[in-house]
N, C-alpha and C positions, 0 to 999 in steps of 0.2 A: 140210411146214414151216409152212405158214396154220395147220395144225390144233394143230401143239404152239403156236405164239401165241397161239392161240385161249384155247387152256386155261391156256396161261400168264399170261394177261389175267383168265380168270375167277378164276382162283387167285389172284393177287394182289387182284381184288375181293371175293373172298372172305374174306382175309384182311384187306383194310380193312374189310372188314364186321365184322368180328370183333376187329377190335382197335378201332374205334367201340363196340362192344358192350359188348365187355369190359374194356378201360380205361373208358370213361368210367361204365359200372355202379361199377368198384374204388374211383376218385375219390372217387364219390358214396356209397361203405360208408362207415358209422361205424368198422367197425372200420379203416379205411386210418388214418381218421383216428387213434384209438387206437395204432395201429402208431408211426407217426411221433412222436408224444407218449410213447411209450415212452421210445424213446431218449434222453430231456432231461426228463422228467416235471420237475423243480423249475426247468430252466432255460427252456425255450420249449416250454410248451404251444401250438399253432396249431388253430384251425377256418375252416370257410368253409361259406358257406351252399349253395352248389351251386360245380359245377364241370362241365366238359368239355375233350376232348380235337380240334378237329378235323382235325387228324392226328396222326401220331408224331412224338413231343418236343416236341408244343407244347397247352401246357396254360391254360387260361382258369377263373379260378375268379373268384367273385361274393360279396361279404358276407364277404374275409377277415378275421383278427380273430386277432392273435397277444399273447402278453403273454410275460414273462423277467423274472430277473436275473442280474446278476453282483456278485461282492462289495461293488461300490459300488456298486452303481444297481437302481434297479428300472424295467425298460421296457414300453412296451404300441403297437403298431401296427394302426391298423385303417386298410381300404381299402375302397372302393366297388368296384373292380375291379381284378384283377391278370391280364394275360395276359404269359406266358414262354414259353420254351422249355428245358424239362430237362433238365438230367444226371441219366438215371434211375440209372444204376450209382454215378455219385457219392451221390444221395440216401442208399443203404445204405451206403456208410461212411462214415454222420453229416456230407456235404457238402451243403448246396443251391447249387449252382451253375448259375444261372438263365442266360440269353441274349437280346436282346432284350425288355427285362422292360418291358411298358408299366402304369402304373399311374394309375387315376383316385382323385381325391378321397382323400386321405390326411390318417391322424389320428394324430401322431405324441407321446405323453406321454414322459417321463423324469424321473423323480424320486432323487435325489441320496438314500445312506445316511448316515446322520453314523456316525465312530466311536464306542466308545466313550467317547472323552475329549472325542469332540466335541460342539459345540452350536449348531443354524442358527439359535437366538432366535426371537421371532419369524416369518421369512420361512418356517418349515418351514411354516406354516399356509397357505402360498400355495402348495405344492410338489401337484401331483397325486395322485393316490391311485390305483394302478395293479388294475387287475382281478385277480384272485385272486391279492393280495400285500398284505402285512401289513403295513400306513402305519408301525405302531412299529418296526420290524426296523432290525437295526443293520450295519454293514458288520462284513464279514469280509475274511483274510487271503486273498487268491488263489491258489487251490487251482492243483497241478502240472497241463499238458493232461493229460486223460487220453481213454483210447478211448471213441468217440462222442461225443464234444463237438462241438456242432454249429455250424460255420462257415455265414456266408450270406457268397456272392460271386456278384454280380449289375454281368452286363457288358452297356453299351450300356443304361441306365436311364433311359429316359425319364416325367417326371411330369406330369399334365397334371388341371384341372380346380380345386374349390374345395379348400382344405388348411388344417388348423391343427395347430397346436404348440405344448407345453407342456413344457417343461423348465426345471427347477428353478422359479423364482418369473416366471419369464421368458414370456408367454401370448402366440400369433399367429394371424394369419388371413390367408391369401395364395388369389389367382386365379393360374394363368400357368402355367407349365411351369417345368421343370427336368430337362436331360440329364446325363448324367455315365456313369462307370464306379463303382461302390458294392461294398461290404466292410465285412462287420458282421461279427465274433468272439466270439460270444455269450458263451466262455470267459473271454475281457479285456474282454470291455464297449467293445472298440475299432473304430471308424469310420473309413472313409474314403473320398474322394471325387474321381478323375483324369478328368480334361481334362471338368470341368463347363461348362456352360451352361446360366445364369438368363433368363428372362424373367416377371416376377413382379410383380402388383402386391399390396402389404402393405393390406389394409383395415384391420387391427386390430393392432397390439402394445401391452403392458401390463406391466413390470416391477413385481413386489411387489404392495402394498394400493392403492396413489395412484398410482402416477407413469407415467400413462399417457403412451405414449413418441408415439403417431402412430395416426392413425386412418384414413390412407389414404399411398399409397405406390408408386412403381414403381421396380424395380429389373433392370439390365439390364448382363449383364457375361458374364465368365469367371472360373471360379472352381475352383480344389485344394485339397482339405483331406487333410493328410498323415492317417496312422494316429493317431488318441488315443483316449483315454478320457474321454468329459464328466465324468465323476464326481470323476475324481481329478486335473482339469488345472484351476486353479487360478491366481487372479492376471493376472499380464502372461500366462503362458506361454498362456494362452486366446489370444491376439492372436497369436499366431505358429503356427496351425495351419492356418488358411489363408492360400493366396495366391491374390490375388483383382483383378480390373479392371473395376469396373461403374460404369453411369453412375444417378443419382440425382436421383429430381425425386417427395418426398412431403412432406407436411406432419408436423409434428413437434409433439408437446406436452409432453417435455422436453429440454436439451441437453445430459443425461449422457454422449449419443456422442463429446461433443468429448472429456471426458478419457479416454475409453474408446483413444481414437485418440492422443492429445496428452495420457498420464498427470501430466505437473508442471503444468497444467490445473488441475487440480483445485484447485488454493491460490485459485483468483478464484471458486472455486463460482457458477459462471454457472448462472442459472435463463432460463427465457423459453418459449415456444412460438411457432412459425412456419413458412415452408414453407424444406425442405431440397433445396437443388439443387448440382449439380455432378459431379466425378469423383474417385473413390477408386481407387488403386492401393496395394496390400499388398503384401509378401513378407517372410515371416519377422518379421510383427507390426513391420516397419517400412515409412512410408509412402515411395512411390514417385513419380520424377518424374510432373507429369500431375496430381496429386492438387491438388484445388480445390472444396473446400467451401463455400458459402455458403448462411447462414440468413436470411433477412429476419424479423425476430424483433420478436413482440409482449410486451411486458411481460419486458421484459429485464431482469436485473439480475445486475451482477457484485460483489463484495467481494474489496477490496483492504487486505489485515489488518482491522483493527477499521473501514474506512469501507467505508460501501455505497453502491452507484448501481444507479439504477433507471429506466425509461424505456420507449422502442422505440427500437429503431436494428437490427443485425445483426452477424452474426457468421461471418469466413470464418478459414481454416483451408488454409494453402497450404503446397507442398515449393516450395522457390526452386527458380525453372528453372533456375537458372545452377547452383546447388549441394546434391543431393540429398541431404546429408548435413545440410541446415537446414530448419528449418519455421518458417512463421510462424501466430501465431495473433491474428487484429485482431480489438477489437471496439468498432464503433462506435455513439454515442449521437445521434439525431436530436434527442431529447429526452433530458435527462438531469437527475435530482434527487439530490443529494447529501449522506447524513447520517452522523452519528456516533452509534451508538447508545449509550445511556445503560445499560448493565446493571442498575444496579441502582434507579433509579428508572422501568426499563422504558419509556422515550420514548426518542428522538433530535433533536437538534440538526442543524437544516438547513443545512448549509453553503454552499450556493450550489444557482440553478437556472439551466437554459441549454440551449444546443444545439451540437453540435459536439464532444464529451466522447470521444478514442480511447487506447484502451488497444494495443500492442502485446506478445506474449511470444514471442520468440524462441528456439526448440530448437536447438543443434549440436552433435554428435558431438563428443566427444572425439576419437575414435581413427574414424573411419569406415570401416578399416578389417576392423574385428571388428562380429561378432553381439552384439547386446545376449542375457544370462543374466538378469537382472534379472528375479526372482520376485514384486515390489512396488515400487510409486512410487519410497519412498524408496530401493532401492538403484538404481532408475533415473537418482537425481540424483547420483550417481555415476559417470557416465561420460556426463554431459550437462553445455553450456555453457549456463547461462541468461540473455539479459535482458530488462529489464520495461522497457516506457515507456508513461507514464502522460500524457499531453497535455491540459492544457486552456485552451479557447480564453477570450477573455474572457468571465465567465458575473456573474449579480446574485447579492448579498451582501442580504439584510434587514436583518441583524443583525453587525457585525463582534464583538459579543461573543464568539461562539463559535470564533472564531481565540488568544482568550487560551492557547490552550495550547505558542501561538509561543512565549514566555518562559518564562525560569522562576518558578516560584513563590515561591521565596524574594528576587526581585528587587523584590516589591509592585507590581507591573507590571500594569497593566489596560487593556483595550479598554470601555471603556463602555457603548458603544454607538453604532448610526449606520447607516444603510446605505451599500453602496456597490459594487464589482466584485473582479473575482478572477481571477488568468490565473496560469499556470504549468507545468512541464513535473518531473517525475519519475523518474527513468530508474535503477535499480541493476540490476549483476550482483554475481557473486563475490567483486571488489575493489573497487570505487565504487560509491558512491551520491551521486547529484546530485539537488539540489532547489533549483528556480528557483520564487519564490511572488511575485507581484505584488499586493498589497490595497492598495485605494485607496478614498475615501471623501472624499466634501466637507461630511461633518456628524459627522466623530469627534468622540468624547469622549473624554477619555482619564482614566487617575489614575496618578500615581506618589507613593506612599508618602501623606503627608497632604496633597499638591500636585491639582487640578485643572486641566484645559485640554480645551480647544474647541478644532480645527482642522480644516482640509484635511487629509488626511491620506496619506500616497505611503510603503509599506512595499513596499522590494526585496530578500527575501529571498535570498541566494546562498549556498549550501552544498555543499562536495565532502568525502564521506565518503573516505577510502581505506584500506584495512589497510595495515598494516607490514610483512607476511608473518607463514607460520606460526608460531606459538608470541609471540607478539609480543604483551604486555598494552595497550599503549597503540594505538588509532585515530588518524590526523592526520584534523584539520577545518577545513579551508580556507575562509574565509568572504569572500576578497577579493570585489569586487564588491560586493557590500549596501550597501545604500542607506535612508536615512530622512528622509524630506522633510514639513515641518508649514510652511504657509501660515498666515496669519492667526490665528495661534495666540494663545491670552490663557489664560496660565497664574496662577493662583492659589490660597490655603488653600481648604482645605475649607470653612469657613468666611466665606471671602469672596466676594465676585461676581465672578466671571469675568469680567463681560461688561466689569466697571467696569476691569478691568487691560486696559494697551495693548496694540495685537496685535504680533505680531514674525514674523519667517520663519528656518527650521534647516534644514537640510541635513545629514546626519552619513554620511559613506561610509568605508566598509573601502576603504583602499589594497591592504593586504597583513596576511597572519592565518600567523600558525604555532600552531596550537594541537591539542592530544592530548586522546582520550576515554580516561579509563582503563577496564580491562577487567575482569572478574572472571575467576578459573579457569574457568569453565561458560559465558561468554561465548567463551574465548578457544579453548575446545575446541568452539563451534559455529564459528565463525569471526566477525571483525572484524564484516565491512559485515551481515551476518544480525544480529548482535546488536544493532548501532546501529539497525537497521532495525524489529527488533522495540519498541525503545523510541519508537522515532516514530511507529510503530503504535500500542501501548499508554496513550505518556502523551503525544505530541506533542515537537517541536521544542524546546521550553522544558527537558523531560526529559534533552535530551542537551547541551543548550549547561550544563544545572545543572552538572556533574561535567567541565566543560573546563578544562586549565590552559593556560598560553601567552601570550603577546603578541600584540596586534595593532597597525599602523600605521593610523592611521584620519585623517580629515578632517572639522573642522568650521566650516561656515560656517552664521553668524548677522547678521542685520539688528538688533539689537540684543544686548549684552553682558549685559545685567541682568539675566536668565534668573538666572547663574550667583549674583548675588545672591540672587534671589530661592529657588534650591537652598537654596543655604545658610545659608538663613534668616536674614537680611538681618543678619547678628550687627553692633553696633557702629550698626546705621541705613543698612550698607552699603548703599552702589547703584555700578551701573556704564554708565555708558553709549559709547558705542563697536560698533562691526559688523566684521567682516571675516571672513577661513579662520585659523583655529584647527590647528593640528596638535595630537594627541592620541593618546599614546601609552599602549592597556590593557596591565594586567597584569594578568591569570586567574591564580583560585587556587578550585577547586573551584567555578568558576561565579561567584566575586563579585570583583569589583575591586579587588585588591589592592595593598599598598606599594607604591610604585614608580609608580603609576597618575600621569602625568601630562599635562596640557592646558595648551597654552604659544599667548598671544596675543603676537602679534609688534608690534614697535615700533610704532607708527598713533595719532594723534586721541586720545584718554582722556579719559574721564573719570570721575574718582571722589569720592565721596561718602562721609565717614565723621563719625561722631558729629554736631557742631554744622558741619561744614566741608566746602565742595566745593573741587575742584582740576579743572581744566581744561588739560591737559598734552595732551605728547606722554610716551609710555613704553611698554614693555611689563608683559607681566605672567605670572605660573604659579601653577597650580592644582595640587598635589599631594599625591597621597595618603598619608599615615606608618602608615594602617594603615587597613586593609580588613575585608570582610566586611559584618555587619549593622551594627554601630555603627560607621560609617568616624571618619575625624579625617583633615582634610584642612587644605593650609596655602596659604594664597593670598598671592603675592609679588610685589610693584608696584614696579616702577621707575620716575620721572617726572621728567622734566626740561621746562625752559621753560614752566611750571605758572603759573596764576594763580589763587590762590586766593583765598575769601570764606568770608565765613559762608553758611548758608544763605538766613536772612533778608534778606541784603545784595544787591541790584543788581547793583552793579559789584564787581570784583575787588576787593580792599585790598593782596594781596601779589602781587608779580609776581616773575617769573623766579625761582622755585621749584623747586630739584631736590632729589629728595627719594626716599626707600628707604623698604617699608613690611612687615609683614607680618601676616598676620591666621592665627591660628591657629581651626581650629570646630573643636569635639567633636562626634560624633554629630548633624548636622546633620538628619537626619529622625527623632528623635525624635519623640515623640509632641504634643509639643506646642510651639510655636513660643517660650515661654523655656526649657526644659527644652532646645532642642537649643543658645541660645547665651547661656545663663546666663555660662557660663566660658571663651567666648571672650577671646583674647589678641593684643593689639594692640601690635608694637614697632617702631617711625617711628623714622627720621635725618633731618632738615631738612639738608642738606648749605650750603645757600645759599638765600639771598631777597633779594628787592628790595622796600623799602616806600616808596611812591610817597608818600605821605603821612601822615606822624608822628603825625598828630590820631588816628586810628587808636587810639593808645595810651591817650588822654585817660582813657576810662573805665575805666582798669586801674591809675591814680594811685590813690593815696588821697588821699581827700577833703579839699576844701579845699587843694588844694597850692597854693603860691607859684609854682608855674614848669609851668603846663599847653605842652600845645606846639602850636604855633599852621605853619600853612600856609608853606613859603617858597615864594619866587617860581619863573616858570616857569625859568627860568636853573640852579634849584638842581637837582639828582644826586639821584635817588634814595637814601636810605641803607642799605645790603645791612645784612642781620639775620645777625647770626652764627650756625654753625651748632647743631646742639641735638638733643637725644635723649631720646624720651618712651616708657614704656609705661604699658600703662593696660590694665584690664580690661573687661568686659562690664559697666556700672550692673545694678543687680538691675531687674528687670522692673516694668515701670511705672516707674520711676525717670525725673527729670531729667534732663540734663545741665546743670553749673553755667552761672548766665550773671552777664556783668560786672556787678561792685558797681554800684548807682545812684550819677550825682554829686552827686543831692544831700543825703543823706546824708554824715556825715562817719564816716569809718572810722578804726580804727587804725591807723598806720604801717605799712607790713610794702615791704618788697620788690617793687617792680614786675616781673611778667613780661616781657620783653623782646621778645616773641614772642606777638599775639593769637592764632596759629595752633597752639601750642601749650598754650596754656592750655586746660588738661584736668585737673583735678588730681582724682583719685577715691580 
């Protein structure tokens, strides 16, 4: 029994000797090598620069070096060292099925075929160039399996050592390991990779010509990549072939990752470099509770439609703990510069500078209970909730010129200039868009039409966009709330000094707004709040208030009344003085102030001022419009009771207890020039009653030389009330007098005494 073990033992030594001898000589034939490249000659040629065996089934080779393709790709794998264990019976029917496959320093290339119709532009020039494979060659149709197609399945994969990759424009360089279970289909060019683990740190990534992504990197997870084909996976559907849990702490020098992760991203094309930390959880190319991105990011910068921000501050990227099915995306400005660029004179206007500047954009499911299909961004915003909020704290203004694009154009509306601050908040989805704008300034200048003024200046903008629902042409725009406040205001022509006109203080607030944007076809089929939104982008605020109809309830309160003289170009010599809250009721008609437009001063103190005569009452009064647009024609109507009236030159009153109806019609009161707008103003008074305290009064409206002037009664005597009397009169031509009473001493013709010095106008 010793002796048959004996020999049993050497026989078996014998036989490891011989299978050392003879396998590892076959390995190390050219022709094994030849053998195997038979099988696949056009799809994976393999070599290796040595190899051995040392025992049976397990095979250790040195200097592999394999290249392929398949209809859409062209690949190449080299390695510093591969040791496995074989399936040698699988080998010959065109299987490599490895076991324990330990592999050092791997060189992994793949380069993408376009088809024929297709064309990679540019990026094909960054795509690899695969060892004995024709850079020009084009994809083909996917040929049926056939016999000897050689499958690689490699179970129990571990990678270890330095590594780089190059697929498509996409270039890396990683230390660390990597385990998995692996599956390569050389037939379909399809991958795959079960119950991974990473340990890796990235020294090197570099998408395309420039946009180097990170130059150093660690990454550390779990990670499955179902069966695909790089070549022909494409789009989002890239993002859903792994599911993955790793944690993240490298530096980044661009932040393409966020829309890579967060596709409707992409509208604020966030640029910056910084270091990237936190945790990423995948499944099915959507992110997973747990997921928490943050960038501390240099030289950031986000666009938000046509304005840009630029700065340092950072950017994170989170799934709501409470609700997987949301993500937020914040990013915030430590520092922040804000402009508008100019297209076509190639500069930008700085809008403000500051700190504190956050943007939020929030992702939700639709439906969370289904898989997102979405092959590209935009059908991804199809089964996505979006909203935007854009916040800014109070930041400096240099110039408030560059906000003129609040108004509309056609209102002749200007900021002048001035510096001063800026706060405000931003926020639209779907169906709303809100826009709160605060600009404030204690050295405006302002111009309206051929008017100047100098003020404080307090602009509260308040705006709620909403659609109407689908198919709906008109937008409602809510403006309640807004505010307009001028301090120390001294309004005057173009022409005259500012400084010399008295200051005053307005106040002007929206009660309450109903008003509609109207839509186009091409508006109304992107939808409402998008379209409104694009034009605040585009052309500003002013852009969509231009094409508003509607009513508004509004409030105005003024420390002096004369303002509205001085609008309306003082037709007649008008002046007004008086203060108090105004009620002012617009009417929009494509953006300009239409018929119906009226501003109503409530009973209070009055005072008014016309031709050669003041009136110091109690009354009211209204402003109203007959017809709108650019050349308005408004009509101003005075009622005044308990009035004492004078000339202007005169001291004291002459007529007392005065009630009296008046009204002034202007044309075009911002004309161009200040007779042209009240050339053909129209003035028609009722004297209803008067008191004339003293008859003398009358003297110089006798004709000369009279027999019976009239002379003073005593204090005992009554006033004598002046009957009442109805005058119109038009606008004197420019430069023009107004008549004044005959001299007494001159002797005139006879004629008729006026009865009424207050009415004596005669033109």
């Amino acid at each position: 029994m010793q002796r048959l073990l004996s020999r049993l033992f050497i026989a078996l030594l014998v036989l490891a000797g011989l299978y050392l001898v003879v396998v590892n000589t076959a390995l190390n034939l050219p022709a094994t090598r030849d053998y195997l490249n038979r099988l696949q000659p056009e799809t994976f040629p393999v070599s290796w620069r040595r190899a051995w065996s040392p025992w049976p089934l397990r095979v250790v080779f040195t200097g592999v070096a394999a290249d392929g393709a398949t209809p859409t790709a062209q690949w190449q794998v080299d390695a510093g060292r591969v040791g496995a264990a074989m399936s040698i019976p699988a080998l010959f029917r065109g299987k490599v099925l490895l076991h324990h496959l330990a592999l050092t320093d791997l060189d992994l290339r793949l380069r993408p075929l376009p088809g024929p119709e297709d064309d990679f532009g540019r990026i094909a020039g960054f795509f690899p160039v695969v060892r004995n494979r024709d850079p020009a060659a084009l994809a083909g149709p996917a040929p049926a399996p056939e016999p000897g197609t050689l499958v690689v399945e490699l179970d129990d994969i571990r990678v270890s050592g330095e590594h780089s990759l190059w697929v498509g424009q996409t270039r890396g360089e990683l230390t660390g390991d990597i385990g998995g279970n692996f599956r390569m289909d050389t037939a379909t060019g399809e991958l795959s990779l079960a119950k991974g683990a990473v340990d890796l740190a990235l020294t090197d990534l570099t998408v395309g010509p420039q946009e180097h992504v990170t130059d150093g990197a660690m990454i550390r997870g779990h990670l499955d990549i179902k069966p695909f084909a790089p070549a022909e996976t494409q789009g989002l559907e890239f993002m859903r072939v792994g599911d993955l849990d790793v944690t993240l702490d490298l530096p980044v020098q661009s932040l393409a990752f966020v829309s890579w992760l967060m596709p409707p991203a992409a509208a604020l094309d966030l640029q910056g470099r910084g270091q990237l930390r936190g945790r990423l959880a995948l499944a099915d190319g959507e992110m997973l509770r747990g997921t928490d991105l943050v960038v501390e990011a240099h030289e950031l910068a986000m666009g938000v439609g046509a304005y840009r921000f630029a700065g340092d501050g950072s950017v994170e990227l989170r799934v709501d703990p409470q609700d997987e099915a949301q993500a937020d995306l914040w990013v915030r400005f430590d520092q922040v510069r804000a402009a508008l660029p100019d297209a076509d004179a190639e500069t930008a206007d700085v809008l403000f500078t500051g700190r504190g500047l956050t943007a939020q954009l929030r992702v939700a499911e639709v439906d969370p209970s289904t898989t997102s299909t979405a092959q590209a961004p935009e059908e991804l915003l199809e089964e996505v909730a979006l909203d935007f909020t854009l916040t800014i704290p109070a930041m400096q203004v240099d110039d408030i010129a560059v906000y003129n694009r609040l108004f509309p154009d056609k209102w002749d509306l200007a900021l002048l200039g001035g510096s001063g601050s800026l706060s405000g908040r931003f926020a639209v989805n779907a169906e709303t868009l809100q826009l709160d704008l605060d600009l404030a300034s204690n050295d405006a200048s302002l111009r309206l039409a051929d008017y100047r003024a100098g003020a404080d200046l307090l602009l509260q903008l308040r705006a709620v966009v909403e659609s109407r629902g689908a198919g709906h042409d008109i937008a409602t725009l809510d403006m309640t709330g807004t505010e307009v406040r001028l301090d120390d205001a001294r309004l005057a022509r173009a022409q005259q000094a500012a400084g010399a006109a008295p200051p005053w203080a307005m106040r002007f607030a929206v009660r309450a707004a109903d008003l509609g944007i109207p839509l186009s076809p091409a508006q109304v089929e992107a939808g409402a709040v998008r379209a409104v939104a694009t034009t605040l982008s585009e052309a500003g605020f002013g852009a969509v208030l231009a094409t508003a109809d509607g009513e508004a309830d509004t409030l105005l309160t003024v420390s002096s009344l004369d303002w509205i003289a001085a609008l309306l170009g003082r037709p007649l010599d008008l002046g007004l003085q008086g203060q108090g809250e105004l009620g002012v009721d617009i009417v929009l008609h494509n953006g300009w102030p239409a018929a119906g437009s009226t501003l109503r001063i409530p009973k209070e103190p009055l005072s008014v001022s016309l031709l050669d005569y003041r009136i110091d009452a109690t009354g009211s009064a209204s402003l109203q419009l007959e017809r709108g647009g650019k050349h308005p024609q408004a009509r101003l109507a005075l009622a005044l009771e308990d009035g004492r009236a004078r000339r202007r030159e005169e001291d004291q009153p002459s007529i007392d207890q005065v009630r009296m109806d008046a009204e002034l019609l202007v044309r075009d009161p911002f004309a161009d020039s200040v007779g042209d707008a009240t050339a053909d103003a129209e003035l028609q008074a009722k004297i209803h009653s008067a008191a004339i305290p003293d008859m003398r009064t009358y003297n110089p409206y006798l004709p000369g030389r009279t027999p019976l002037p009239f002379v003073q009664a005593d204090g005992a005597d009554a006033p004598a009330p002046a009957p009442p009397a109805e005058f119109a009169a038009p606008m004197p031509a420019a430069g023009g007098a107004s008549p004044q009473p005959p001299a007494a001493a001159e002797p005139q013709p006879a004629e008729p005494a006026n009865p009424n010095p207050f009415l004596d106008h005669s033109l």
